[in-house]
FIDREN-822263 format. One record per residue: residue in three letters; x, y, z of N, C-alpha, C in turn. Coordinates in steps of 0.001 Angstrom, whole numbers, plus 524288, in hexadecimal, padded with zeros to 5 digits. Atoms other than C-alpha are relative to their C-alpha. Last residue first. Example, Ala and Ser with C-alpha at 12.3 -4.5 7.8 and 13.67 -1.06 7.14 Angstrom:
% residues 2
MARFI,aa,n.xx,n.yy,n.zz,ca.xx,ca.yy,ca.zz,c.xx,c.yy,c.zz
MARFI,ser,7FCCC,7FB5A,7FFC4,83566,7FBDC,81BE4,7FCFE,80442,802DA
MARFI,ala,8037A,7FB5A,80000,8300C,7EE6C,81E78,80384,804B0,80000
***
This chain:
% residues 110
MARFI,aa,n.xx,n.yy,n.zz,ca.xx,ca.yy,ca.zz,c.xx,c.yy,c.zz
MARFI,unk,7FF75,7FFF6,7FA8F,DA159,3AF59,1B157,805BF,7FE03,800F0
MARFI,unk,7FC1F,80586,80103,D9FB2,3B5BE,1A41E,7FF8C,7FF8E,8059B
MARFI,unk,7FAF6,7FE84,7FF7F,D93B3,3BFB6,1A494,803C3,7FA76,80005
MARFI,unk,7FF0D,80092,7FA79,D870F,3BBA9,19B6D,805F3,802EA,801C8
MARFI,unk,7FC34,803D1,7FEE9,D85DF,3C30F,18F13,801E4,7FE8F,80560
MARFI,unk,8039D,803C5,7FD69,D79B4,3CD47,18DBD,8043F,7FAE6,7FF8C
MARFI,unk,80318,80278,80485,D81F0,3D68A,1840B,7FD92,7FA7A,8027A
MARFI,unk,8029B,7FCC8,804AA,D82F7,3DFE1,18F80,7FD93,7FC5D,7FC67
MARFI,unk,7FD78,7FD21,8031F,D8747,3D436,198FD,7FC62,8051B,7FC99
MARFI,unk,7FD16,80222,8056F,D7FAF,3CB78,1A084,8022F,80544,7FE45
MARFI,unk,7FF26,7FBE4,8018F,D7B94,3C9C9,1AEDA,803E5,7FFF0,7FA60
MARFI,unk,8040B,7FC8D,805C9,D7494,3BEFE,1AFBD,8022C,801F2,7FF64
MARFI,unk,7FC80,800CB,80685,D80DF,3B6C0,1B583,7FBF1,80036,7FDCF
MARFI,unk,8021F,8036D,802F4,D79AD,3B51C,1C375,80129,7FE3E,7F9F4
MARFI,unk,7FEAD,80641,7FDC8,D85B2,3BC50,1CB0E,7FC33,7FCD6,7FE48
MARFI,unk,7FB7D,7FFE7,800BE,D83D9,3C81D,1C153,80097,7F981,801F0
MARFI,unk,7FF72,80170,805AA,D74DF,3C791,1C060,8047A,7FF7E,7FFAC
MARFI,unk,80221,807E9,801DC,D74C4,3C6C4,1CF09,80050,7FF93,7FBDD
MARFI,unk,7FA7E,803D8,7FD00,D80C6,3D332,1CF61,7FBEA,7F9E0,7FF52
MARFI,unk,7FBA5,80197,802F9,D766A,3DA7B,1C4F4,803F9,7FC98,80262
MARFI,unk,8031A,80398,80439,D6A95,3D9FD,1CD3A,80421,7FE7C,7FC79
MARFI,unk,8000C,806B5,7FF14,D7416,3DDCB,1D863,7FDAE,7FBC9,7FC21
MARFI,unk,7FB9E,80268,7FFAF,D7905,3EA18,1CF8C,7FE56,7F9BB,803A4
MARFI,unk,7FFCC,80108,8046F,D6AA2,3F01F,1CC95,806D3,7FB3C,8009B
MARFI,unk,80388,80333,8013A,D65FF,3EFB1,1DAD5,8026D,7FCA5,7FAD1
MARFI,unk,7FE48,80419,7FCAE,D7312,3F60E,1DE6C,7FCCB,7FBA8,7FFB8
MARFI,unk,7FB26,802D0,80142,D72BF,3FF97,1D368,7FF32,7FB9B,8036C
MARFI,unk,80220,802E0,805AD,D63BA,40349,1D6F0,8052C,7FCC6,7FDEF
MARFI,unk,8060A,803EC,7FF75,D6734,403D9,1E512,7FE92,7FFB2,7FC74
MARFI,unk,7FBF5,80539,7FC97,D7438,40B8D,1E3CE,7FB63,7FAA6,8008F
MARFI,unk,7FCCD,800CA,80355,D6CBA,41524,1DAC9,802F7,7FAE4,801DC
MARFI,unk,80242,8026A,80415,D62D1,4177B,1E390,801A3,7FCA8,7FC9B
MARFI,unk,801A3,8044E,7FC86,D6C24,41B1C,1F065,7FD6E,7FCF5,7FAA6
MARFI,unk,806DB,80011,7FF47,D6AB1,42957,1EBF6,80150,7F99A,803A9
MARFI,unk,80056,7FC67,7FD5E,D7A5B,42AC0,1E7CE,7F91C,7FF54,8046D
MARFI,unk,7FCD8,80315,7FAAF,D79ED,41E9A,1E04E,800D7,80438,804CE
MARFI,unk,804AA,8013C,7F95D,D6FC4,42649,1D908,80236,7FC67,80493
MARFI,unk,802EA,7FC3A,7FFE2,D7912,42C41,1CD14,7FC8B,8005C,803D4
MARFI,unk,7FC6D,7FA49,7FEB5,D8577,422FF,1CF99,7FB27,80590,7FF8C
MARFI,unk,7FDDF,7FF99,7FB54,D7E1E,41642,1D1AF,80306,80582,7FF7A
MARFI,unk,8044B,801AC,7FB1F,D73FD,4178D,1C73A,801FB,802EA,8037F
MARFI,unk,80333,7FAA8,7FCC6,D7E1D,41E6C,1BDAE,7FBAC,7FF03,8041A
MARFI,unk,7FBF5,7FB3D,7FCF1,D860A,41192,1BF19,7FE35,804A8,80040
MARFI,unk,7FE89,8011F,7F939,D7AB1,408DB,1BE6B,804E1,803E8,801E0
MARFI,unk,80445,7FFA9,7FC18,D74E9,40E7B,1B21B,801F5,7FF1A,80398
MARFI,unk,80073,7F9FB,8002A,D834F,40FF2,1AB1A,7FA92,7FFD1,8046F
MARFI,unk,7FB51,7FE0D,7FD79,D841E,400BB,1AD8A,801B2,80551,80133
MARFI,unk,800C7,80082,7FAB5,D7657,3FECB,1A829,80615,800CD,8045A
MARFI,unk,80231,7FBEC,80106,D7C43,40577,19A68,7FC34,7FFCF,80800
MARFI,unk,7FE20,7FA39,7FE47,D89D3,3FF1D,19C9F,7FAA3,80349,80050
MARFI,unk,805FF,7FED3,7FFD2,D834A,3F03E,19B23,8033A,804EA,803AA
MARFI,unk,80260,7FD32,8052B,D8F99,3EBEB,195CD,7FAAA,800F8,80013
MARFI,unk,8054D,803E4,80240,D925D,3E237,1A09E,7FE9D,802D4,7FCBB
MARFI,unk,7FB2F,80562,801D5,D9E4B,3E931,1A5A4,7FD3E,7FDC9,7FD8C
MARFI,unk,7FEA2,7FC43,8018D,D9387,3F809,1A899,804CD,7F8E6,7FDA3
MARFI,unk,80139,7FD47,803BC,D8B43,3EF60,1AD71,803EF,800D8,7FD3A
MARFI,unk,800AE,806FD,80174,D93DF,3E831,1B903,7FDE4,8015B,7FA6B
MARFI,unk,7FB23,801F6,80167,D98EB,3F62D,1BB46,7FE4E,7FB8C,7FD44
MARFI,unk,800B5,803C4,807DB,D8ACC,3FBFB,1BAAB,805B6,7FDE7,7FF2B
MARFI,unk,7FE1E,7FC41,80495,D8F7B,405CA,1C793,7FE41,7FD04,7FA6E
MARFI,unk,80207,7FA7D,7FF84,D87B2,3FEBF,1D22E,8006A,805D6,7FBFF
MARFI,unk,805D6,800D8,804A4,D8D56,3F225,1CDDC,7FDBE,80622,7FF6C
MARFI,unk,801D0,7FB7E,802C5,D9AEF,3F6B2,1D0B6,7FD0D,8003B,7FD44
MARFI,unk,7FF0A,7FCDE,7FE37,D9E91,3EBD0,1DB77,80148,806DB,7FD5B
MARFI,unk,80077,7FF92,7F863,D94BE,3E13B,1DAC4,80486,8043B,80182
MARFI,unk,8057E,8026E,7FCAD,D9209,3E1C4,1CC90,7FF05,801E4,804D4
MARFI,unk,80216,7F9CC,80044,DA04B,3E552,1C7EC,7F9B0,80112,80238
MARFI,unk,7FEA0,7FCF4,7FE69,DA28C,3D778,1CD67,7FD44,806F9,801DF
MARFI,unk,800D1,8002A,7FA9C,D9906,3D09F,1C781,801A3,803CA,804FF
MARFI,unk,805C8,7FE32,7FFD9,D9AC8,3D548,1BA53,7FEB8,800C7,805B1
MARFI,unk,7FDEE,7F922,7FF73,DAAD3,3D2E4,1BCA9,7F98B,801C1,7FFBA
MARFI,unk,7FB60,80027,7FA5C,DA6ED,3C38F,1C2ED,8015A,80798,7FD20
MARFI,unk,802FE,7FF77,7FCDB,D9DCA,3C2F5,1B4E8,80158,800F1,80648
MARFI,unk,7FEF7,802CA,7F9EF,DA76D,3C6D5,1AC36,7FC5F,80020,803B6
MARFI,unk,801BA,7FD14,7FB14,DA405,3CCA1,19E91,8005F,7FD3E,8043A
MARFI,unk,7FB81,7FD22,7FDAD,DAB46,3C83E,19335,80030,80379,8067C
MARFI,unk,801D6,7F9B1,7FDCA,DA03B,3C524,18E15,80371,802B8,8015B
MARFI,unk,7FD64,7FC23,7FC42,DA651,3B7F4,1892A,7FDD7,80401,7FF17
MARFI,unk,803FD,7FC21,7FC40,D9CDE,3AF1D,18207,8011C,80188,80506
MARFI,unk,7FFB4,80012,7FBC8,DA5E1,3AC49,1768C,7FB53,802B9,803E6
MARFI,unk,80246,7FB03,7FD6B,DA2BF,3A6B5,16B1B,80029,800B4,8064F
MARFI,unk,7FF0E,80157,7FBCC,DAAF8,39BF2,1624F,7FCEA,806A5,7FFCD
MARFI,unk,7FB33,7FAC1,7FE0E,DA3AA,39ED7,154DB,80162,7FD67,80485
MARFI,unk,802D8,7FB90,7FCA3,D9E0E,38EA3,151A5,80435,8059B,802BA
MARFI,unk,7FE99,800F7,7F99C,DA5AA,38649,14781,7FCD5,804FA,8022B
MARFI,unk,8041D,803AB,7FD5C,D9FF6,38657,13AAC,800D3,7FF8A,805D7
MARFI,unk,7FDD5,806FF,8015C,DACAF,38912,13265,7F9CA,7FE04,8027A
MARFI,unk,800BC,80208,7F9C1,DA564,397E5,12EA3,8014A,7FA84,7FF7E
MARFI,unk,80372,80421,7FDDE,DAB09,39D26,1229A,80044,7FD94,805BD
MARFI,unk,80384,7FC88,7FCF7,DB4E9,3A96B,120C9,7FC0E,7FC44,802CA
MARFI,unk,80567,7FD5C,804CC,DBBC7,3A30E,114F6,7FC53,80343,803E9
MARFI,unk,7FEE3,7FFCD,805C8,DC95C,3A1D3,11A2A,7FC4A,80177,7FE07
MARFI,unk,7FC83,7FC0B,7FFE4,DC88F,3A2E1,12966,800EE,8020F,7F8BD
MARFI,unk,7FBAA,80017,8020C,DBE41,399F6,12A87,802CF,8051F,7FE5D
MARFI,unk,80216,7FE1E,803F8,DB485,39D19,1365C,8058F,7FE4F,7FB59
MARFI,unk,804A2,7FE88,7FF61,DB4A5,395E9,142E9,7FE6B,80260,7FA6E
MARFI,unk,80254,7FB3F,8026F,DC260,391C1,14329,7F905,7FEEB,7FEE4
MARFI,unk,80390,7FDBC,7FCBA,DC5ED,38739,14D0B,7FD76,804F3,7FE43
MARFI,unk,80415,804B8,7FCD8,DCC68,37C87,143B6,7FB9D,80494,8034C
MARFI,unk,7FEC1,801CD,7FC9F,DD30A,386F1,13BE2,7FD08,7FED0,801F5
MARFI,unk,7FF7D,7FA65,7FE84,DD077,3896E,12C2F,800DD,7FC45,80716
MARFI,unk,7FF83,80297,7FB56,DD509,38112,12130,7FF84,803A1,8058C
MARFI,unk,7FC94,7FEA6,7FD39,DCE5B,386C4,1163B,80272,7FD0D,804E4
MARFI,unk,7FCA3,80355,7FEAA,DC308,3809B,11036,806C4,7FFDB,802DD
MARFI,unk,7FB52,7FE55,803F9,DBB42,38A91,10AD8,804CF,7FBD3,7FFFC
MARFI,unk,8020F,7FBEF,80418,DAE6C,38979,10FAA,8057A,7FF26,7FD88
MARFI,unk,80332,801BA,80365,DB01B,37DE7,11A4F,7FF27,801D1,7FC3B
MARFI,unk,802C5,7FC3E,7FEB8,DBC57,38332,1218E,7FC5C,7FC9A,7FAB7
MARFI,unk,7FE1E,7FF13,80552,DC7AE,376F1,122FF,7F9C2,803DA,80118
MARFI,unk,8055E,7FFBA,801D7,DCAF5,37372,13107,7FFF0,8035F,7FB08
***
């Protein structure tokens, strides 16, 4: 394949020409990997929700800090275990319904 601006011979699957800088027209390839695992979300979920684990992987560290001083400052009381435990099933149905999204609001991979 030959590059429309300059004419170069540039490679069949290039995206931009390598010689003058110009776009061939072909569309960016884009990936919509998160990188985030929905089976490890899940997981951490059901056996260190209570601490913001599932949070704290999902890049939502600032509610992930809230649930871990929850449970370690009133988990003592009983309170704390009952606001975490409320707050972690709402998150395990958003987990096993595939709302639950990422920091930058990106579904999880399944």
């Amino acid at each position: 394949m030959y590059c429309q601006n300059c004419g170069q011979e540039i490679d069949d699957k290039a995206v931009i020409c390598v010689h003058c800088g110009v776009a061939t027209g072909k569309p960016v390839p884009t990936a919509d990997n998160t990188g985030k695992s929905w089976v490890a979300a899940l997981l951490l979920c059901i056996f260190l929700g209570g601490f913001g684990a599932h949070r704290f992987y999902v890049g939502k560290t600032g509610s992930g800090i809230t649930m871990l001083l929850i449970t370690l400052l009133l988990g003592w009381v009983g309170i704390g275990i009952f606001i975490c435990g409320v707050w972690v099933l709402v998150d395990l149905i958003n987990i096993c319904l595939n709302t639950f999204k990422t920091a930058d609001g990106k579904p999880l991979q399944k």
